[in-house]
MARLOZA-386374 format. One line per 4 residues: number of its first residue (from 1); their letters; for each residue x, y, z of N, C-alpha, C. Coordinates in Angstrom, 2 decimals, decimal comma. Each point is the difference from the previous one (the first is absolute). Example, Ala and Ser with C-alpha at 12.3 -4.5 7.8 and 13.67 -1.06 7.14 Angstrom:
! MARLOZA-386374
1	as	13,19/-5,69/7,80/-0,89/1,19/0,00/0,90/1,20/0,00 ~ -0,35/1,05/-0,72/0,82/1,19/0,06/-0,77/1,09/0,73
END
This chain:
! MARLOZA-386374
1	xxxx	22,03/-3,15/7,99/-1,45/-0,18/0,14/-0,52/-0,99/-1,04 ~ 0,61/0,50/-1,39/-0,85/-1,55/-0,77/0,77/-1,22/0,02 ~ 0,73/-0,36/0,55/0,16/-1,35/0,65/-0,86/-0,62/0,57 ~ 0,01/1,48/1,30/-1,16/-0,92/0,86/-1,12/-0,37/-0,49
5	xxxx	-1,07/1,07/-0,73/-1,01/0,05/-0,93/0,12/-1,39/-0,71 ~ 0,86/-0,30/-0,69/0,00/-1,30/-0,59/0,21/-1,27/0,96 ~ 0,10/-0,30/0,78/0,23/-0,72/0,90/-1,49/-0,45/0,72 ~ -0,91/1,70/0,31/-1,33/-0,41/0,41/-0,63/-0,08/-1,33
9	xxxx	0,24/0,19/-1,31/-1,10/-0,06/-0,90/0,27/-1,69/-0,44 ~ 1,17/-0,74/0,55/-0,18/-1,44/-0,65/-0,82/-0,92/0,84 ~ 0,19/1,00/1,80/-1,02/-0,67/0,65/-1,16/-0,34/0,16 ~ -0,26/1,52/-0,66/-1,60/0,13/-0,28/-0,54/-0,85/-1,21
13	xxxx	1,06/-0,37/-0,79/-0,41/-1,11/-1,26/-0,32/-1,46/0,42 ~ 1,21/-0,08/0,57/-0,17/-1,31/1,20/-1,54/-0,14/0,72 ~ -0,16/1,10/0,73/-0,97/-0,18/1,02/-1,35/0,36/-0,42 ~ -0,51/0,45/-1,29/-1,07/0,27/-0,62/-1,13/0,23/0,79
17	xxxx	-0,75/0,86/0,34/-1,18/-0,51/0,35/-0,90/-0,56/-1,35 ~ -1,22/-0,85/0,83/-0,98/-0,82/-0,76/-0,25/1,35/-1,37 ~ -0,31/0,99/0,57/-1,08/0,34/-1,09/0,93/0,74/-0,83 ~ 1,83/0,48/0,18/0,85/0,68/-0,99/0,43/-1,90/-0,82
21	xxxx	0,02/-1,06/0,58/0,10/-1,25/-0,93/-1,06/-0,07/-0,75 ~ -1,16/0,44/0,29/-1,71/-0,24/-1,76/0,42/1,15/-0,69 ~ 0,43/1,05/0,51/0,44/0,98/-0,93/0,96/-0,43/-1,05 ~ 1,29/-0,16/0,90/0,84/-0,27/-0,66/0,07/-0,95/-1,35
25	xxxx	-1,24/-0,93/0,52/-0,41/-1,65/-0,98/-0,95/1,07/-1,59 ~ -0,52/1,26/0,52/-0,47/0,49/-1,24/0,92/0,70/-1,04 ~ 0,91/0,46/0,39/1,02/1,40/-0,34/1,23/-0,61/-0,70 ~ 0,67/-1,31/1,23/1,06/-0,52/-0,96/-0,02/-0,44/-1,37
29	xxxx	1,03/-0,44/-0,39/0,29/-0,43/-1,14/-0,54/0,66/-1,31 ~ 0,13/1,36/-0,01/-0,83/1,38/-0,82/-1,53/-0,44/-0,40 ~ -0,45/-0,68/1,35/-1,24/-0,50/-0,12/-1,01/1,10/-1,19 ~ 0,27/1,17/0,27/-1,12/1,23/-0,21/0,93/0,73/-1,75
33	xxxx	1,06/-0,85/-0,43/0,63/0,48/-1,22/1,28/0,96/0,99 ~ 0,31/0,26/1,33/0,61/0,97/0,77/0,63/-0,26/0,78 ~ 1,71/0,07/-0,15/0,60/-0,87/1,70/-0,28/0,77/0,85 ~ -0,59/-0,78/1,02/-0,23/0,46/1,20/1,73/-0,63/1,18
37	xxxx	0,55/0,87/0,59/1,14/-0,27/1,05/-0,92/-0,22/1,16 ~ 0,28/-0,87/1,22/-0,64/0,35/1,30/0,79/0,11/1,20 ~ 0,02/0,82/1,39/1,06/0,48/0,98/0,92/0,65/-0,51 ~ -0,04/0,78/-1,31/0,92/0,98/-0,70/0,34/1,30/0,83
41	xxxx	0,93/-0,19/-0,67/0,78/1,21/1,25/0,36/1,19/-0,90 ~ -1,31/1,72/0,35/-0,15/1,07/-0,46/0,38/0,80/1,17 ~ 1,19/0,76/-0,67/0,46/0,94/0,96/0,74/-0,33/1,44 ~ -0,68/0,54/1,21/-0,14/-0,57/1,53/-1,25/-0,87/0,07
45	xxxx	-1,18/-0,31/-1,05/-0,61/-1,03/0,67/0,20/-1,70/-0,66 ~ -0,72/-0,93/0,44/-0,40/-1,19/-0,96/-1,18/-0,09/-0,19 ~ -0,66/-0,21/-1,48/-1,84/0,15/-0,04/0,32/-1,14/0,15 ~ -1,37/-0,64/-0,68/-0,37/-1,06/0,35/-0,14/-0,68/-1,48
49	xxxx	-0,77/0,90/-1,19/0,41/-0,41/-1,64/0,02/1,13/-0,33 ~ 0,98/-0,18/-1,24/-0,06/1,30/-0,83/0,50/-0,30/-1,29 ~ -0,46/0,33/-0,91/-0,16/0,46/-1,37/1,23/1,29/-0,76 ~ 1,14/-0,08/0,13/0,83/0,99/-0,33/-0,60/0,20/-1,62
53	xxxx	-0,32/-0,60/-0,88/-0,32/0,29/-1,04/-1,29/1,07/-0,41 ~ -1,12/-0,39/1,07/-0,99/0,65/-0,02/0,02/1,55/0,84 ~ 0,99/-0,01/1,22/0,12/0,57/1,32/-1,36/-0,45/1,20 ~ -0,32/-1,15/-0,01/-0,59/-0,29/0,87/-0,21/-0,94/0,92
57	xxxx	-0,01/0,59/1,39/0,32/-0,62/1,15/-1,47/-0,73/0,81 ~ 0,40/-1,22/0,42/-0,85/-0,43/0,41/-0,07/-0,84/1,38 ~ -0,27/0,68/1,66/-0,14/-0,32/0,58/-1,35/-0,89/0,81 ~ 0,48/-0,78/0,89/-1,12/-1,06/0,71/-0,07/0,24/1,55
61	xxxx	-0,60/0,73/0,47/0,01/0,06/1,44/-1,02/-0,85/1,15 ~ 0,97/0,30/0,83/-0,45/-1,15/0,83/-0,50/0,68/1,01 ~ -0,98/0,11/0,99/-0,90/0,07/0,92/0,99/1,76/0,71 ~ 1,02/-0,68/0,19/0,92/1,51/0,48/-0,25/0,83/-0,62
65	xxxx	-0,50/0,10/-1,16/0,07/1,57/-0,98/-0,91/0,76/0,59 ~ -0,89/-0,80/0,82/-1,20/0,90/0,52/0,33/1,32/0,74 ~ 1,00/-0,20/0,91/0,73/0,49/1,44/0,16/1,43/-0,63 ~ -0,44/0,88/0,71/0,79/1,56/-0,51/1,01/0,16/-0,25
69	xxxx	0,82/-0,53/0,54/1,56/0,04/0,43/0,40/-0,49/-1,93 ~ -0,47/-1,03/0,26/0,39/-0,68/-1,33/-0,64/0,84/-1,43 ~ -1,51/0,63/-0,04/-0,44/0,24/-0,91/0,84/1,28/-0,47 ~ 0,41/0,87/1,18/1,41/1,43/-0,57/0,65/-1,23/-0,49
73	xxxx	0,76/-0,88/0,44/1,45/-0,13/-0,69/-0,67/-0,47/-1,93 ~ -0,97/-0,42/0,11/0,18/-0,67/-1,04/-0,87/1,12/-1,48 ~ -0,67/1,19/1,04/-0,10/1,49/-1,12/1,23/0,54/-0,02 ~ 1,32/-0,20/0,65/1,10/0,57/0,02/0,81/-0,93/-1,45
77	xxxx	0,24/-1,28/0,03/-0,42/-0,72/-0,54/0,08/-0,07/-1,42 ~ -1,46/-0,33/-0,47/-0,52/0,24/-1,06/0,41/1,52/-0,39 ~ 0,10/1,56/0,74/0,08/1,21/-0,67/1,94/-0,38/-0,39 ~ 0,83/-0,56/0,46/1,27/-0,11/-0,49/0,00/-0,62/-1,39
81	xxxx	-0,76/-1,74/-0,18/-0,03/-0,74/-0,83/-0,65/0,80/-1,18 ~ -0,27/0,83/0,15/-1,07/1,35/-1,20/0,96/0,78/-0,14 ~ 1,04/0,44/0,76/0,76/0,58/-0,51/1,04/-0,49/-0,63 ~ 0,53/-0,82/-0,31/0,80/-0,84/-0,62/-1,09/-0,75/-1,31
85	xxxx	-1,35/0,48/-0,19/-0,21/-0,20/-1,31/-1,28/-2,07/0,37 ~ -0,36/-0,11/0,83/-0,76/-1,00/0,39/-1,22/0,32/0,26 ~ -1,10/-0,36/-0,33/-1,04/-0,53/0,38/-0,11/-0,99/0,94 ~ -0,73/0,11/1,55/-0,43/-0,73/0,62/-1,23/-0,99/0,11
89	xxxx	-0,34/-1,20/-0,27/-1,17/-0,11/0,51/0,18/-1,00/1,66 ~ -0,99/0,09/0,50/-0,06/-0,85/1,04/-0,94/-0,95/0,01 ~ -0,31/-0,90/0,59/-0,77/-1,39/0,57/-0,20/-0,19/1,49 ~ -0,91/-0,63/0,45/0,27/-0,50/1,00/0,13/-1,50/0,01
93	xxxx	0,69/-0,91/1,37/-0,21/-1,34/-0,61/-1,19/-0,43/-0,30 ~ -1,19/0,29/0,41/-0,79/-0,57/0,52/-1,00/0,14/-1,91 ~ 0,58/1,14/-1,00/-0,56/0,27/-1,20/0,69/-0,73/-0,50 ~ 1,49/-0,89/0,08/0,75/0,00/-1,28/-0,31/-1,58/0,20
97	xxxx	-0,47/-0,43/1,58/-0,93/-1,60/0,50/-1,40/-0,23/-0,71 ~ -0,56/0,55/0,26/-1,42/0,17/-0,30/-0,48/0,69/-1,26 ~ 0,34/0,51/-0,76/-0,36/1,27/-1,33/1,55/-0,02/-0,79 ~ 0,26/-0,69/0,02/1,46/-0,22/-0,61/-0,46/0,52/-1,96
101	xxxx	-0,83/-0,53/-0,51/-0,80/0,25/-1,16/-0,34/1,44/-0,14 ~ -0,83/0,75/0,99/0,12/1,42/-0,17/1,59/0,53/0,20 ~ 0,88/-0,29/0,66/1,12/0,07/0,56/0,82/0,33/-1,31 ~ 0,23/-0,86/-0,73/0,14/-0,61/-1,35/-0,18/1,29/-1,10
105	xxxx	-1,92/0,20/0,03/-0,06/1,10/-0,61/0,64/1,10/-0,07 ~ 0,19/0,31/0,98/0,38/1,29/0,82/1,35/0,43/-0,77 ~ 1,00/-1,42/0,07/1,30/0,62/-0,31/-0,10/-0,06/-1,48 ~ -0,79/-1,01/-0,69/-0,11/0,15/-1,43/-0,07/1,47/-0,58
109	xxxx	-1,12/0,56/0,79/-0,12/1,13/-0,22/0,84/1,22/0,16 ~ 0,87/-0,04/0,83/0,63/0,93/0,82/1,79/-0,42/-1,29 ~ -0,07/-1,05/-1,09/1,12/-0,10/-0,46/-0,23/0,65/-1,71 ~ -1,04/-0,02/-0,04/-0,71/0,86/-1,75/0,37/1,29/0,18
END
């Protein structure tokens, strides 16, 4: 299984969406004093960033998160990534496009 996992998490590096690349442009290079990893591979899933130093995970969702279907998997989810000692936060694209600055805040805060 983490083969495969690694295999889709280089794709997902590759294939970025727009608004996990402005993220990414804030977080890299221990932008925040904190390496941030991104498409890291925890457990059975891949987030999207995460903070092993701090324990915090940081996903960007895209229009699908809305779907019921999707919103269980991803309280299923987040309650695993908590058990293994993570903090979740989430985004949508459309905050990390537009409010990227509150966006910003958010995790500043969420790393004190």
């Amino acid at each position: 299984m983490y083969g495969l996992l690694k295999s889709y998490a280089r794709e997902n590096r590759k294939n970025a969406t727009l608004a996990e690349q402005m993220l990414w442009e804030q977080l890299r290079d221990n932008a925040l004093g904190i390496k941030f990893l991104r498409q890291h591979i925890i457990g059975d899933y891949i987030v999207d960033f995460v903070t092993r130093e701090k324990g915090l995970v940081i996903e960007v969702d895209g229009g699908y998160h809305s779907e019921p279907r999707q919103q269980e998997n991803d309280i299923l989810r987040e309650q695993e990534l908590e058990q293994k000692g993570y903090h979740v936060l989430r985004f949508t694209n459309e905050e990390v496009l537009f409010e990227i600055e509150n966006v910003m805040e958010q995790i500043k805060n969420s790393l004190k």
